[in-house]
Structure formats: C-alpha cells, structure tokens
C-alpha positions as CSV (number, residue, x, y, z in Angstrom):
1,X,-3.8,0.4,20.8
2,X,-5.3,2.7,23.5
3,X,-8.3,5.1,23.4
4,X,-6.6,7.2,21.1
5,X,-7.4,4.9,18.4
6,X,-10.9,2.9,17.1
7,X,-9.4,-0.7,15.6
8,X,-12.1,-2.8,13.9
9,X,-10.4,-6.5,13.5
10,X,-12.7,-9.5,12.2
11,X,-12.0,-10.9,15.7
12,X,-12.8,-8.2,17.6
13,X,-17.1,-7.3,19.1
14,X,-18.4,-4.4,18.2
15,X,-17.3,-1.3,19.0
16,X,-18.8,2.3,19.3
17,X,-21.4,3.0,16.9
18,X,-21.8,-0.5,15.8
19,X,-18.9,-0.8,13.8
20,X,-16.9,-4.6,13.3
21,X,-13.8,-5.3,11.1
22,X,-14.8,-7.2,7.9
23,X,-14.4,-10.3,5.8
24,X,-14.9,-9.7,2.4
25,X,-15.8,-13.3,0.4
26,X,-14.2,-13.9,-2.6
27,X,-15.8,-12.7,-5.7
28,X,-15.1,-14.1,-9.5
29,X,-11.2,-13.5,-9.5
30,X,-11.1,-11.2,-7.0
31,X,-10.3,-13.2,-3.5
32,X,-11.4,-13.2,-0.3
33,X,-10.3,-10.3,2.0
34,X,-10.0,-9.3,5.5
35,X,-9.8,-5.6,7.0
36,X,-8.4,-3.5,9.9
37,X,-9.7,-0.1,10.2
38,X,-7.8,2.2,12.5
39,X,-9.5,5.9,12.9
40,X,-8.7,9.1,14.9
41,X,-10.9,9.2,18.3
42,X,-14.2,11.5,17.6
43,X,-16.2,12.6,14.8
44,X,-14.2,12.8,11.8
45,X,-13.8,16.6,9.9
46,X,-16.1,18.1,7.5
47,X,-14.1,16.3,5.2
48,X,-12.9,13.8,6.2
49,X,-9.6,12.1,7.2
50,X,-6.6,11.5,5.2
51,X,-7.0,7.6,4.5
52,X,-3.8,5.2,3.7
53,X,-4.9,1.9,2.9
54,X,-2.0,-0.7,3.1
55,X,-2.0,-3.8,1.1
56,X,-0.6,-7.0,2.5
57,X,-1.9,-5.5,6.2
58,X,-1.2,-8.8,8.1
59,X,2.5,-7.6,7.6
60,X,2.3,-4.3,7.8
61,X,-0.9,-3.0,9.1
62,X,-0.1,-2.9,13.0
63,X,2.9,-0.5,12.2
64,X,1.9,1.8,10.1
65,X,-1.6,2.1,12.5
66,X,0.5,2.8,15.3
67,X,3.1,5.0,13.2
68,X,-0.1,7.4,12.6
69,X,-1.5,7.3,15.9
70,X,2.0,8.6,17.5
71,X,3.0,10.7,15.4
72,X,-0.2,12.7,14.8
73,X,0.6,13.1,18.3
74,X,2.5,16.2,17.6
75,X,1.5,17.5,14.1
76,X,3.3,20.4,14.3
77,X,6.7,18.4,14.9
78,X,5.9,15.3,12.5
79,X,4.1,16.9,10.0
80,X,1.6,14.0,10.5
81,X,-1.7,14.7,11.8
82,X,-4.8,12.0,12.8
83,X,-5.7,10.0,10.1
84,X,-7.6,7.0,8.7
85,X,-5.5,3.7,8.4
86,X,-7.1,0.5,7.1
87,X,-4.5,-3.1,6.5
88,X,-6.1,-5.1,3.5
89,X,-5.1,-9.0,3.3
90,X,-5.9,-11.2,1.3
91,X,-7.7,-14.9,2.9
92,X,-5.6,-17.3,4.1
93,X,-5.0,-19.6,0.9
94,X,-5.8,-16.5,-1.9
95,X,-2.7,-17.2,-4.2
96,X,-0.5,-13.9,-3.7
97,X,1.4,-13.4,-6.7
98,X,-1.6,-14.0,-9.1
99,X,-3.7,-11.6,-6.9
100,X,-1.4,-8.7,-6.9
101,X,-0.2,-9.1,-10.8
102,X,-1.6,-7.8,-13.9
103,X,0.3,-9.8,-16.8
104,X,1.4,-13.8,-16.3
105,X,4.1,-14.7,-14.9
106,X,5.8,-17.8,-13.3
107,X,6.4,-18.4,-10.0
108,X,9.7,-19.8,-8.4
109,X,8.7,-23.3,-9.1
110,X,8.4,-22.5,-12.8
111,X,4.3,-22.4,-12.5
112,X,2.2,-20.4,-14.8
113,X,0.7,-17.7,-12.5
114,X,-2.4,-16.2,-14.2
115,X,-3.1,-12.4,-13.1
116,X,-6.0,-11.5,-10.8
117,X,-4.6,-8.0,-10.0
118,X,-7.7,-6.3,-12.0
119,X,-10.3,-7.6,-10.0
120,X,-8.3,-6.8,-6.9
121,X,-8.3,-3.0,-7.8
122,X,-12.1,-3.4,-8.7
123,X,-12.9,-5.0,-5.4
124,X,-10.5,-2.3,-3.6
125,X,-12.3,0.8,-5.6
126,X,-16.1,-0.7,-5.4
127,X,-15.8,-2.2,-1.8
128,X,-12.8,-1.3,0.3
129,X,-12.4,2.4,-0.5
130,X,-16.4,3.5,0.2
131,X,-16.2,1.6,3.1
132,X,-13.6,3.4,4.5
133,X,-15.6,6.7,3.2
134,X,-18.4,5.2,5.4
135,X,-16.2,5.5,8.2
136,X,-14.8,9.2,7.9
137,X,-12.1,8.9,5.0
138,X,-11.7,12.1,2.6
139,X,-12.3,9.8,-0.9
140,X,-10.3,12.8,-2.3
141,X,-7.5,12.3,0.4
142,X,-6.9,8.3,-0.2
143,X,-3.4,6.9,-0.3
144,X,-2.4,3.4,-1.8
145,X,0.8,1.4,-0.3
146,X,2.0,-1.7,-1.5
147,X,5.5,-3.4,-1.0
148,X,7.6,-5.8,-3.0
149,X,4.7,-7.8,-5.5
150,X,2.0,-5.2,-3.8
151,X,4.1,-2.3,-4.6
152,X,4.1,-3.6,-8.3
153,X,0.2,-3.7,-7.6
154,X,0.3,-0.1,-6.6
155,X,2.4,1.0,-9.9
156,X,-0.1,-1.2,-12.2
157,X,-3.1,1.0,-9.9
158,X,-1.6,4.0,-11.0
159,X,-1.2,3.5,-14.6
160,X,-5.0,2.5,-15.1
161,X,-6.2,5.9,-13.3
162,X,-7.3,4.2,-10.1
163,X,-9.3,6.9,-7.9
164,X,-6.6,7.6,-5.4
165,X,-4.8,10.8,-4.7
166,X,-1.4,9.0,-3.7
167,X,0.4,5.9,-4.6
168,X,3.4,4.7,-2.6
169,X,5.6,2.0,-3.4
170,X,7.7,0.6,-1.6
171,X,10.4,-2.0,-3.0
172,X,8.4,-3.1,-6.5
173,X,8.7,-5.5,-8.3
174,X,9.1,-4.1,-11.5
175,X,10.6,-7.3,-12.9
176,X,7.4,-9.1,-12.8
177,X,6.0,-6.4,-15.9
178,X,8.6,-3.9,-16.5
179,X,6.4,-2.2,-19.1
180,X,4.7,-0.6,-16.0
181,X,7.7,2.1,-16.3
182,X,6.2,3.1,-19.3
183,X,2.9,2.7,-18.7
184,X,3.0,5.5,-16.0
185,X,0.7,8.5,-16.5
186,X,2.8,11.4,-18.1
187,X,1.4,14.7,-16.1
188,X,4.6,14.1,-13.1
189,X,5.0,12.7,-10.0
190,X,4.2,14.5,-7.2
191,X,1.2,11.9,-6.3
192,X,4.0,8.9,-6.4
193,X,6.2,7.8,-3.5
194,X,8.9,5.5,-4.5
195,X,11.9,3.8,-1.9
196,X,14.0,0.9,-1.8
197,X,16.3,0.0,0.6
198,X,19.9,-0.1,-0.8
199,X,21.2,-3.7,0.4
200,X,18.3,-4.7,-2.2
201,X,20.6,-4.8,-5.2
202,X,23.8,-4.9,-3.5
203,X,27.3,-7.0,-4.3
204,X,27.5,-10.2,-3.5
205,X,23.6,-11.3,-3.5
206,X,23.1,-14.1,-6.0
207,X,22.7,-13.6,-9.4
208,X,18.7,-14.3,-9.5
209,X,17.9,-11.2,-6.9
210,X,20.4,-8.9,-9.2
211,X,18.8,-9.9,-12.1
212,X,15.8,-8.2,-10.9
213,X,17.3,-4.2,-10.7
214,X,15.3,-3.4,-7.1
215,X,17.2,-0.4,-7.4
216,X,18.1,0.2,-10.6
217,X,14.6,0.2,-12.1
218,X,13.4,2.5,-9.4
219,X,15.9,4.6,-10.7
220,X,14.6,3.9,-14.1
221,X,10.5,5.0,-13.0
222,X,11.9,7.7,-11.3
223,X,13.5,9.5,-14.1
224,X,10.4,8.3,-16.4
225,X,7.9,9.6,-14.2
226,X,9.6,12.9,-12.6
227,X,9.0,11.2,-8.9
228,X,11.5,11.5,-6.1
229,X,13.3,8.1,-5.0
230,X,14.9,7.6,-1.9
231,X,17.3,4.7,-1.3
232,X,17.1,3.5,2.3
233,X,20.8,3.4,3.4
234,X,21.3,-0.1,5.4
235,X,17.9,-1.7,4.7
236,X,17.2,-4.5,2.7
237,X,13.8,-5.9,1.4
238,X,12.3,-7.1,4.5
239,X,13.3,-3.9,6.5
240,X,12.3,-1.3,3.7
241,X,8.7,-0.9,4.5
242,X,9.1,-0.7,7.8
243,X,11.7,2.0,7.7
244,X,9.8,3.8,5.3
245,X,6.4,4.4,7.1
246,X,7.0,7.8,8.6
247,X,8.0,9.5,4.9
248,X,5.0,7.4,3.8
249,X,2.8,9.1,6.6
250,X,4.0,12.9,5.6
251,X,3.2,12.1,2.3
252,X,-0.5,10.8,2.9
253,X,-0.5,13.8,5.3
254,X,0.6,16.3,2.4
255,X,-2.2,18.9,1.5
C-alpha cells in the first residue's frame, strides 16, 4: 500500500506515532491471534472512522484493505469513503473449526470438534475492538465479516448481541448449527449483510456439499430475519468473498 494508507503487520517496525501490528497470545479457549490495521492517512474524525474488522484476514485482509483505500477514493462515486480496516487471524496451529463454532460438531475426519467460538467473540469485544477504538474507529460504527465457518461465527455474534453495528456474512455455514436461523434477533435486518455465490449449491456438485443448502438456508435466514440476500451470479465458495467486498464496503459505509 502507498501513503494513502497506515498498515501495522506483526512483521513490520514501527510506524508513525509508535504504532506496531500485534500478536495477541492465546488466552483459556480463546487462541492466539494476529492483527493488520489499515487506517485513513491523518487524524481520524471527531468520531471516528467506520471500522470493518474481517475475520480469517490472512485470506482476506489484503483485499478488502485495498478495496477501502480505492474506493474511498471517490466517495461520491463509490459510496465508500476512508475507513478503518483491521484482518484478524487466528495463530498458525489454533484449530479453525472449533475457534469459529459455538455448538460441537465433527470435522471431515469424523472428530469431535469442541466449540471455542465464545471466547473468540470475548477476546474480539474485550481486546480487538478497543484496540481498534484506540486507533481512530467509531465503536458505534464497527462492522463484523466472516466467510464460510467465520460467517457462521458472524451469525452466532449476532444472535448473542455482540456490540457491533453490522454483521456481514458471507457464504455461512449454517449447517454446522442451523438453529442460528432462529436464534436471530427479531427487531429486522437492516444491520445484516448476507451473500452467496450461486455455483455454491448448484447441480452436479456431490451429494455432501448439497446436503449443506449454501443457498437455500440463506434463503431460509433471509426470510426469518427480514435481510436482503444477494446470490452472486457465477461465483462459487472460494470466489464469493472476494466478489463481495465492495457491497460489503457500502454497507460498513452506510450512515
């Protein structure tokens, strides 16, 4: 990234005012975690910058950072102004599907996975999210985004009240707790973001990955929730998040 942009990285020296990328040990259930922080050039506004913090970051993080930069390029054109965008990952070796899930489950070798998801969201709330605050982001402008096992995280966030104004979710999976449908907060969902790409449950894949309904329990949390759902025409689970970031940046943008 150019000037445009501060990135902290836990590989990078310090940068202007002092400020590194982190390493967060683990902590009881919760695991280890590294950050990228990527903020608008200059003092931040009164209050603050629009913050989206993505999970699974060493994915997705470089994208979405570079997304913002661009496009808050031309606000008036995007509808994306600057903002705050921080990549959480979890330590090389943290065991993914346990960190991200909130019920048991098994994995694809049949092994009991025991959930770790609620001392994730503790660790995100009571270390990530001020720390991010410290830095310039609007607490009462803080986004969520998660994808495939993360965008399950996301949904589980929002149905225990987690302190963030948006939730986007990007290719859940609703199969590993489909009570999370239910379990939704009933006042509507103007605060959730929900996409899929349509090759996700399409004919011909094998049996196991349409025995999940990527789409069709979307479909399902859409109409339970009152949130919009767009099916990404051509894109498949890999490519979904990817194609997705610049409706995701409007809708951390929104006012």
């Amino acid at each position: 990234m150019d000037s445009a942009s501060r990135v902290f990285s836990t590989s990078s020296p310090p940068l202007s005012g002092g400020c590194r990328a982190l390493s967060l040990g683990a902590e009881g259930d919760a695991p280890g975690l590294t950050l990228w922080l990527s903020a608008p050039e200059g003092e931040p506004p009164a209050e603050g910058w629009p913050l989206l913090i993505v999970l699974e970051g060493e994915a997705y993080f470089t994208a979405a950072a570079e997304a913002a930069r661009r496009l808050a390029r031309r606000p008036q054109k995007t509808r994306v102004g600057p903002m705050m965008v921080m990549g959480v990952a979890l330590a090389p070796g943290a065991e993914r599907l346990g960190a991200f899930a909130f019920v048991p489950g098994a994995d694809k070798g049949g092994r009991t996975v025991a959930p770790r998801g609620p001392a994730l969201l503790q660790r995100l709330i009571e270390d990530v999210l001020p720390l991010a605050v410290r830095y310039g982001a609007a607490p009462a402008r803080a986004a969520l985004m998660g994808h495939s096992m993360s965008g399950q995280f996301v949904l589980e966030a929002r149905a225990r009240s987690a302190p963030f104004k948006r939730f986007a979710a990007v290719s859940p999976s609703i199969w590993w707790n489909p009570a999370v449908i239910a379990a939704q907060p009933p006042q509507g969902g103007s605060d959730l973001f929900l996409t899929v790409g349509a090759e996700e449950e399409a004919p011909g894949l094998p049996g196991p990955h349409l025995a999940r309904r990527m789409v069709s329990n979307l479909r399902d949390l859409a109409k339970a929730s009152g949130a919009s759902l767009t099916i990404l025409a051509d894109e498949d689970h890999g490519s979904a998040p990817f194609a997705s970031l610049p409706a995701i940046l409007r809708f951390v943008a929104r006012t």
